[in-house]
N, C-alpha and C positions, 0 to 999 in steps of 0.2 A: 446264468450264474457265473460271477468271475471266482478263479479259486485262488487266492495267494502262497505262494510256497515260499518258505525262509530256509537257508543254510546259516545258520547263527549261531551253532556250535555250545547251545546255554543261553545264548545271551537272552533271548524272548521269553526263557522262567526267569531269569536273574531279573529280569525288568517286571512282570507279571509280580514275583517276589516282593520287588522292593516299592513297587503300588500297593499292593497289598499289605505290607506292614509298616506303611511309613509312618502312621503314628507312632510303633514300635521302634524304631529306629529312630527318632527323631524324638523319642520321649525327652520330658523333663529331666534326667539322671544326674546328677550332682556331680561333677568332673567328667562327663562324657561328650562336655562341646569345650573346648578354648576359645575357639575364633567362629563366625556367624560363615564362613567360607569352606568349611571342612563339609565333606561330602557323605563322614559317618561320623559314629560315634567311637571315641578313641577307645572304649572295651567292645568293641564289635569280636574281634576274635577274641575272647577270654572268658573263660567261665563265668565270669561276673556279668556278663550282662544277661546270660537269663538269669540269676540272683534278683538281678535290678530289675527286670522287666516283664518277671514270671507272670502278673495280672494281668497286665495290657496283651500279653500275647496270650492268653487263656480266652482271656477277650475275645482278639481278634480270631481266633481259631474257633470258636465257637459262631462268632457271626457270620464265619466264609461256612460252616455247617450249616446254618441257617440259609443257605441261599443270597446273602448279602454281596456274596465278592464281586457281582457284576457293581453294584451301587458303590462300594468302597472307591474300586478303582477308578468308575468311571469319574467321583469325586475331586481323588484327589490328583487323576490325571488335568481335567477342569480346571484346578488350584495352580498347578506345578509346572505344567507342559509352557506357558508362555513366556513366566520370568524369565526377567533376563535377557529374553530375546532368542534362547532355545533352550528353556528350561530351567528348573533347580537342579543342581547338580546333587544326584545323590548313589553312590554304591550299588552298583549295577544297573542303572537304570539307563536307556540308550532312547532317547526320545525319538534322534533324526530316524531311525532304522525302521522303526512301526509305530504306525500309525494309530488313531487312538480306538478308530474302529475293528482295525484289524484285533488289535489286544482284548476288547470288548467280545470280539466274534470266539476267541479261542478262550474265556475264560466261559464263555454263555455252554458253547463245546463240553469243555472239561465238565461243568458242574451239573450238564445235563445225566453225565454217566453217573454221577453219584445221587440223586434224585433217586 
């Protein structure tokens, strides 16, 4: 068995994170995109966006309850990981750094303790 160890300071939840609620983050929200190039949604830090996005993240927080978060990520990882040529650019998400198996392994980890 190989064991991978990361020094990333955050970054491996920030990315775990932002796989996991990129529907949320990327919702529909009426003045939270300008341009198809921006990497969040411009009320990311502002009370307004859980105003905006209380459901989808009730949502999402109930399906990573459900045992979903391996199937979410491994999704929208599938979707996101190649545009472009390394990735969709999105707030906190570090594609080059882990891999998709690796991320796979530590969310399978985490949700086994909560079973």
């Amino acid at each position: 068995m190989v064991i991978t160890r990361y020094h990333s300071e955050g970054r491996i939840v920030s990315t775990i994170f932002g796989l996991l609620f990129w529907s949320v983050l990327f919702a529909p929200v009426p003045g939270a995109f300008e341009t198809p190039y921006q990497t969040a949604p411009l009320d990311l830090a502002h009370d307004s966006f859980l105003a905006a996005r209380r459901d989808v993240i009730e949502e999402r927080l109930e399906e990573i309850k459900e045992g979903k978060a391996r199937d979410i990520l491994e999704e929208v990882d599938a979707r996101e990981r190649e545009r472009g040529g390394s990735g969709t650019w999105a707030v906190g998400v570090n594609w080059e750094r882990f891999p998709r198996e690796d991320l796979l392994e530590i969310v399978d980890v985490r949700t086994s303790f909560h079973s």
